[in-house]
N, C-alpha and C positions, 0 to 999 in steps of 0.2 A: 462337462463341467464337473469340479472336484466336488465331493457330497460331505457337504458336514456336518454335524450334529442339528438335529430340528430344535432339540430346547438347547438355547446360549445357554442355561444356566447348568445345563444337566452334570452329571459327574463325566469325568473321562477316565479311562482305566488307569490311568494311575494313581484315580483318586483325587485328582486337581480340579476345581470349575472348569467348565469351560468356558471362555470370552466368548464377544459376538461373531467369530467362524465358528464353536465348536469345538470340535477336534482337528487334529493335525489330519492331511488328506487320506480320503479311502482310495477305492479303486474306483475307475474311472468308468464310464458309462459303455457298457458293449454297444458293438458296432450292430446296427440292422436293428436296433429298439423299436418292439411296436408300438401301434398308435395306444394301446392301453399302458404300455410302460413309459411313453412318453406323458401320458394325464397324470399317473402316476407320481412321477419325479414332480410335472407340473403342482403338482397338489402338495406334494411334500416339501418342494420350496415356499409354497405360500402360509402352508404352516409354519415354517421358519421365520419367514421373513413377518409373521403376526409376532412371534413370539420374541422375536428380536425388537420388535419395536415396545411390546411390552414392555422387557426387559429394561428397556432401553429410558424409556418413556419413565419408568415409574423405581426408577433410581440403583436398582440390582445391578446394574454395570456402571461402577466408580469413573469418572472419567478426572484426566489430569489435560489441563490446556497449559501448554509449555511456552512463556512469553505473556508478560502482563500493559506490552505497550498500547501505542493508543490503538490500533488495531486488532490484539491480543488479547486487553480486560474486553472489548464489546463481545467479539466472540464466546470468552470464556463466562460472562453473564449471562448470555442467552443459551448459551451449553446449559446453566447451573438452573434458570427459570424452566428452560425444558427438562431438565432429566431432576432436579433435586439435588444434585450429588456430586461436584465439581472441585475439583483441585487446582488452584493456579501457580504454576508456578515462575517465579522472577530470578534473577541475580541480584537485584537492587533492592536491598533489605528495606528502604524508604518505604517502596512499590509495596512490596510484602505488608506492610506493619500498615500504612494506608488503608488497602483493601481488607486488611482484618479485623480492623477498628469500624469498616462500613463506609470509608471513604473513597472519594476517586480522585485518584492523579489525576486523573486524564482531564486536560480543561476541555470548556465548549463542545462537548460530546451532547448532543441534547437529550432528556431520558437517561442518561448512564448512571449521573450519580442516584438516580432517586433508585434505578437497577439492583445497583450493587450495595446500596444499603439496604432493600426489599432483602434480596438472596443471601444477604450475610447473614441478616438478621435472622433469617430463617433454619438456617442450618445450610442452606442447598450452595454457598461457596464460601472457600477458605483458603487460603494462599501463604506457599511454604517457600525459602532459599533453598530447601534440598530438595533436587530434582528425582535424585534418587530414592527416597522415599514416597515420596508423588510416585512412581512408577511401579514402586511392587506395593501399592495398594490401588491402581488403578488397572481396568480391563482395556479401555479405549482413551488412545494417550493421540493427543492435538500439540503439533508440532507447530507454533507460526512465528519466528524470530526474524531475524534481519539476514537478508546476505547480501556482502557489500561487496567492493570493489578492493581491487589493492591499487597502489601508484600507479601499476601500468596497465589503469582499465581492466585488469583479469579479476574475474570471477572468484569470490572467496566465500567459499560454502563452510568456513570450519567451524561458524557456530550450530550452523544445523548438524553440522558431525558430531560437536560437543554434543548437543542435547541429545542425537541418535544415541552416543554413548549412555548415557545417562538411562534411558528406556529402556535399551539392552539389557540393566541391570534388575530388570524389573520386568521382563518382558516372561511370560510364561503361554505357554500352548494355548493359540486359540485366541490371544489379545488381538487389539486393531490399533493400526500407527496410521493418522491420517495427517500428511504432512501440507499446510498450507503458505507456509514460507514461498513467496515467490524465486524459484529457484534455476537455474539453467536448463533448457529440456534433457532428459534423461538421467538427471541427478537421483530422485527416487529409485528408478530403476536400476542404477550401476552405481552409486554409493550410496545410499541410505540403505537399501534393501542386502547387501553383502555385509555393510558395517553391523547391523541390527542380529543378522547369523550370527556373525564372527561371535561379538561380543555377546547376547547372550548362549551362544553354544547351541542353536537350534537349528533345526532345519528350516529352511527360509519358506518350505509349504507348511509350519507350525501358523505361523501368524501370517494375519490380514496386513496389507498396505495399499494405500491410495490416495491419490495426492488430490485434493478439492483445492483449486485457489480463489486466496482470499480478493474478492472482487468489491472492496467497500472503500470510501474515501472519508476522512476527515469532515467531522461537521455534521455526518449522515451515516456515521456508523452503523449505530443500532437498526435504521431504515435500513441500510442496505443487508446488512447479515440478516434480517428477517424477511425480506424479501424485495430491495427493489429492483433485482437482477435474480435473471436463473442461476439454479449452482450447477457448476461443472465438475463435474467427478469421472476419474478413470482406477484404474487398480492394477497391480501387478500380473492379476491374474482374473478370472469373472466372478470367483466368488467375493474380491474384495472388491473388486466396482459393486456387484449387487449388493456389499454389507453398507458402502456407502451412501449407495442411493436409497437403499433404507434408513439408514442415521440421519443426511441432511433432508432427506421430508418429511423431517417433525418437524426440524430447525427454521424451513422457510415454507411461508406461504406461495412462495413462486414456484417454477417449475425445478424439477431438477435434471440437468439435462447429462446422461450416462453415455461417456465417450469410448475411443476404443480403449483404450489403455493411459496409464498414467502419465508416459512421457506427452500425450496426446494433452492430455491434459494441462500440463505444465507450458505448454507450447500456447496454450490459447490466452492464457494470461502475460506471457512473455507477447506474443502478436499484436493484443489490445497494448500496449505501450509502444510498442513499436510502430503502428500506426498513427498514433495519435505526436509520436517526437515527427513523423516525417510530416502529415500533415501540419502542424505547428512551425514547421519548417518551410513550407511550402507559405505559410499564409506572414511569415517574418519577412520571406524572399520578395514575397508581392511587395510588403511593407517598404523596403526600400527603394520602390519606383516609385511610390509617392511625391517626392519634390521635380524631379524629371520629369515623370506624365501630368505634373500639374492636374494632380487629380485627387477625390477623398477616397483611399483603396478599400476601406472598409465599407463604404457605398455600396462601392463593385463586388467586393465580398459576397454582402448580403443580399444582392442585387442577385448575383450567379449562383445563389444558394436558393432564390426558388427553384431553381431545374430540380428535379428528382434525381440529378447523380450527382450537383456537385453537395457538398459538405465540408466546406472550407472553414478549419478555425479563425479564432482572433490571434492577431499577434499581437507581440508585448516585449517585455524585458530578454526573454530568454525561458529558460523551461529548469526549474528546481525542484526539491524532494528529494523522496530517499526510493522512488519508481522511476519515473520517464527516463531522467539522464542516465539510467545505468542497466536499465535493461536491453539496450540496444549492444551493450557489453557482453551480454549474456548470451548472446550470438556469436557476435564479430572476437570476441575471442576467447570463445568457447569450442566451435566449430570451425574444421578447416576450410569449408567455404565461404570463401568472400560475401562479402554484403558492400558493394560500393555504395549502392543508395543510402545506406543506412548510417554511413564512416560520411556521406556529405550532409545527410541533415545533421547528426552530431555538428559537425563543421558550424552550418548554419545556426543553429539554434545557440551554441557556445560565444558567433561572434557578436549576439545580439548585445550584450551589456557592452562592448565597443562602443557598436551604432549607437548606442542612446547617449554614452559620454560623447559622442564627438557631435550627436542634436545639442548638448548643452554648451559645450566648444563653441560651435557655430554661432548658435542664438547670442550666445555674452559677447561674441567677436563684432557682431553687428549693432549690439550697442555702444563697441568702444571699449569691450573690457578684457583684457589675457586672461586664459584659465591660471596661470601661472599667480596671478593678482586676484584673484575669485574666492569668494567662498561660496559652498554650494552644500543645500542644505536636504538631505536623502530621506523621504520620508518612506518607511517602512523595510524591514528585512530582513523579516523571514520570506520563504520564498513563495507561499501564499497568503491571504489575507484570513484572518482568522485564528490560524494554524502557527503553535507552536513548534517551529520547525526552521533552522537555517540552511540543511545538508542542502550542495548544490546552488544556493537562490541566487538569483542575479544579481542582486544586491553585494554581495560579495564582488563580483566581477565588476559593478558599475563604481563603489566606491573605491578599488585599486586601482582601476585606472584613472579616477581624478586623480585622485591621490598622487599618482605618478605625475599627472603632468602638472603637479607645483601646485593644485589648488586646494583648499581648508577646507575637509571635508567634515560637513555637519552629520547626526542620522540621529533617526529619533523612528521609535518603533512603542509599540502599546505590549507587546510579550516580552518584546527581549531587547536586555543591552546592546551596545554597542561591541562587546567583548570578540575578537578574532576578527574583526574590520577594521580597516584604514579608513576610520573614520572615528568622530570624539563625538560621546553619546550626548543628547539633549532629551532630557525629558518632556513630556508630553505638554504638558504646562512652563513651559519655558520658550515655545517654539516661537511664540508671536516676538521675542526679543531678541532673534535670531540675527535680523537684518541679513538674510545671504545677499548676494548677486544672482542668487539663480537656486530654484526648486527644480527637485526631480520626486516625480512620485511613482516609485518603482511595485510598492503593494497596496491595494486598494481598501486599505484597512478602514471601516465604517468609522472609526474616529477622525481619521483625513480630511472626510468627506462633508464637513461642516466647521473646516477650518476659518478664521476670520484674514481672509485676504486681504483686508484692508488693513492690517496691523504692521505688513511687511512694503517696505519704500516701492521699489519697484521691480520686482525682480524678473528675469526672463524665466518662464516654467515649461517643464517637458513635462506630460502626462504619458507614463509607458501602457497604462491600463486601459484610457479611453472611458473613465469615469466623471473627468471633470468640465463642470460647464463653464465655457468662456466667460460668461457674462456674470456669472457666481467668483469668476475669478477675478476677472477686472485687469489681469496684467496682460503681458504677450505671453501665449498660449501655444505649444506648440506638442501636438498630440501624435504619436506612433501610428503612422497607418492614415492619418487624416492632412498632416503638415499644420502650416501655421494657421490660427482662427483666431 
C-alpha cells in the first residue's frame, strides 16, 4: 500500500499543506516485511487515520460539496454539522442566494431546513456559483450532480466532467475527490480520474479518489445520509478507499462498508436500481392477470411474500424519477454486453401508463361512454407522492395517451402544474367542480386521499396506487393489481 503522510495537515516539500492522503506516493512496501514491520506500518496507519479524522472532524480540511439539489444540500449539511467547514456549490444562483440567507429550497426534507439555518448560521456552511473558487480553497471536494440520459438512452456523464473540470482547477497534492453522482460503472476510474490529471497537470497518484454512492431518497434524506443504510466506499487505489472509510464514519452512524475498488462501488448502486426496475416489473406483469385469473394479485403478492425468498414489489402506474428508469441505461448502453432481462422490464415498466389508460377506456366503455366523448380527471404528477419531481412519471405517459384518444384531459397535482402535460391544469380547490367521467389516481398524494367523492356525479375510478377505499369512494372502483371492487 502507497504510504503517505501520517499528519494530513503537515507540510510537504514543496512547502504546500497537505490534504487528507498527505503527500504524493512514496515507495512501496518491500517484499518479505516482518511481523515487526508489519505492526509498524499497522501502527503508522492508525496514527494517520486518528489524525485524519481529527483533521477532518474539527474543520482543518475545507470541504466543497459540488451540487445543491435535493440530494446534494442534505449531504452538503451534514458535511458542514460534521466537519464545521463546508462549501456548496450550485449553478442556480436562486439555490446559492437561498442557502446563504439560511434557507432551504429543498421542500418536505424533514430536519433540513431547521439544518441548514443551524450551519449557516453558524459559520460551518456557505454556498458559491464558482465552482472554481470552491475548489482551491477546499482539500476534499464532494462531487454529486445528475447524470442523465440523451434521446437515445446513452449515458451523458458531461456534467460530472464539467464539475471534474472545475476541481482540477483547484486540485493540489494530496486533496480527496469523492464522487457520489450515481454514474456508469467505471466512469471514476477511466474518466473522472484521467480528466482530474489532465486538467489539473498532476500525477493521478498526487490525489485521493473514491466514489461512495449516494444511497438516500427523497423525504428521508437527512435519515438516510446519517445513517439508515451502510455507506459504500471504494477508491482508485487503497489508500483512497481507506481515506474514505475514514471520512464517512464520522458522517454515518451505520456501518461503512469498504469495497474492492471504486468501479466496485459504482456497480452496487447502479444493481440496487436495477433490481428494483426488474422486480417492479415482475409485480406490473403479475398485475395484468388480474382480470383473467379473476383474482386480487396483490393478495397473492403478499400472500407469497411470507416465504423468505419471495420479495415481490407493488405494482402501479409505471416507475419515474431521475433513478430507476435510467439506470438500467447505465448498463445496456454503456457496456457491450447485452442485458435482455433488463431491455424487457424497461419494456414492461414503460407500457404501464398504456395499461392504466386503456383500465380507464374499458371502465367508461362499460358505462356507455367513448374515451373520445370523456373527460377524465388525473389526479397527481409528479412521479412520486410527496416529491417534487416530474423526470420520467407516469403521469406524463398516462395523460398523452388519453389525450390521444380524443379525450379532455383534466390534472391537478398539489407541487406542480400542469406545464409539459397533455392535460389543462385544475387546482386543488376546484376539483370537486370538475364533473369528469372518470378519475385516475396515478400519485398518491396525502391531499387525494380525503377527497370529497361525493361532490363528483358518477364517475368510473382507476386507483394505479392501491390507496383508495371502495366504500370511502362510493363510485365504480377499479384498482391496479386487485380489478373492479
Amino acid at each position: 500500500m502507497r504510504a503517505y503522510g501520517a499528519d494530513p495537515l503537515e507540510a510537504s516539500s514543496d512547502g504546500e499543506r497537505a490534504g487528507p492522503t498527505g503527500e504524493a506516493a512514496g515507495e512501496g512496501e518491500p517484499d518479505g516485511a516482518s511481523g515487526a514491520d508489519e505492526k509498524a506500518q499497522a501502527d503508522e496507519e492508525a496514527a494517520s487515520t486518528a489524525a485524519l479524522r481529527e483533521a477532518f472532524t474539527s474543520g482543518d480540511l475545507p470541504v466543497a460539496v459540488y451540487g445543491l439539489g435535493k440530494m446534494g444540500l442534505p449531504l452538503a449539511a451534514v458535511y458542514a454539522d460534521v466537519t464545521g467547514n463546508v462549501t456548496g456549490v450550485d449553478v442556480d444562483p436562486d439555490v446559492v442566494a437561498a442557502v446563504e440567507a439560511g434557507e432551504c429550497p429543498v421542500e418536505r426534507e424533514p430536519g433540513l431546513p431547521e439544518l441548514v439555518t443551524e450551519t449557516v448560521g453558524r459559520g460551518a456552511l456557505a454556498a458559491t456559483t464558482d465552482g472554481r473558487a470552491a475548489a482551491r480553497d477546499a482539500r476534499i471536494h464532494v462531487v454529486i450532480v445528475p447524470t442523465l440520459i440523451d434521446e437515445a438512452h446513452r449515458p451523458d456523464v458531461s456534467v460530472v466532467e464539467s464539475v471534474a473540470a472545475d476541481v482540477a482547477t483547484g486540485l493540489d497534492p494530496g486533496d480527496f475527490v469523492v464522487v457520489e453522482s450515481t454514474v456508469p460503472p467505471g466512469t471514476t476510474r477511466g474518466t473522472v480520474r484521467p480528466l482530474l490529471a489532465e486538467e489539473s497537470g498532476l500525477d493521478p497518484d498526487a490525489f485521493g479518489l473514491a466514489f461512495c454512492p449516494e444511497r438516500t431518497s427523497s423525504g428521508r434524506a437527512l435519515a438516510d445520509v446519517r445513517g439508515t443504510h451502510p455507506k459504500i466506499v471504494g477508491g482508485v487505489d487503497a489508500e483512497s478507499t481507506r481515506v474514505a472509510e475514514c471520512l464517512y464514519g464520522e458522517l454515518t452512524s451505520n456501518d461503512v462498508i469498504a469495497v474492492a475498488d471504486a468501479t466496485t462501488a459504482e456497480a452496487v448502486k447502479v444493481f440496487e436500481g436495477l433490481y428494483r426496475d426488474v422486480n417492479i416489473a415482475l409485480a406490473n406483469e403479475l398485475a395484468r392477470f388480474t382480470d383473467e385469473l379473476g383474482i386480487d394479485v396483490r393478495e397473492a403478492i403478499a400472500a407469497a411474500n411470507t416465504q423468505p425468498y419471495s420479495d415481490i414489489h407493488d405494482p402501479g402506474p409505471g416507475v419515474g424519477g431521475h433513478c430507476i428508469p435510467y439506470y438500467p441505461y447505465f448498463v445496456l448502453n454503456w457496456l457491450s454486453t447485452d442485458g435482455p432481462l433488463l431491455r424487457t422490464a424497461r419494456e414492461v415498466n414503460d407500457a404501464m401508463p398504456t395499461f392504466v389508460s386503456d383500465a380507464v377506456e374499458e371502465g367508461l366503455a362499460l358505462d356507455g361512454v367513448g374515451i373520445a366523448d370523456a373527460t377524465v380527471l388525473v389526479l397527481g404528477l409528479t412521479y412520486r407522492a410527496g416529491v417534487r419531481e416530474t423526470r420520467a412519471s407516469p403521469a406524463l405517459g398516462v395523460c398523452t395517451t388519453l389525450s390521444e384518444r380524443g379525450a379532455d384531459v383534466l390534472a391537478a397535482d398539489p407541487l406542480v402544474d400542469a406545464s409539459g402535460f397533455d392535460a389543462t391544469g385544475v387546482h386543488l380547490d376546484a376539483i370537486a367542480g370538475t364533473d369528469p367521467d372518470a378519475v385516475v389516481l396515478v400519485t398518491a398524494h396525502e391531499e387525494f386521499l380525503d377527497l370529497d367523492w361525493d361532490s363528483f356525479d358518477d364517475p368510473f375510478v382507476v386507483d394505479a396506487r392501491d390507496v383508495l377505499d371502495p366504500d370511502d369512494v362510493g363510485h365504480d372502483l377499479y384498482t391496479i393489481g386487485r380489478g373492479r371492487r
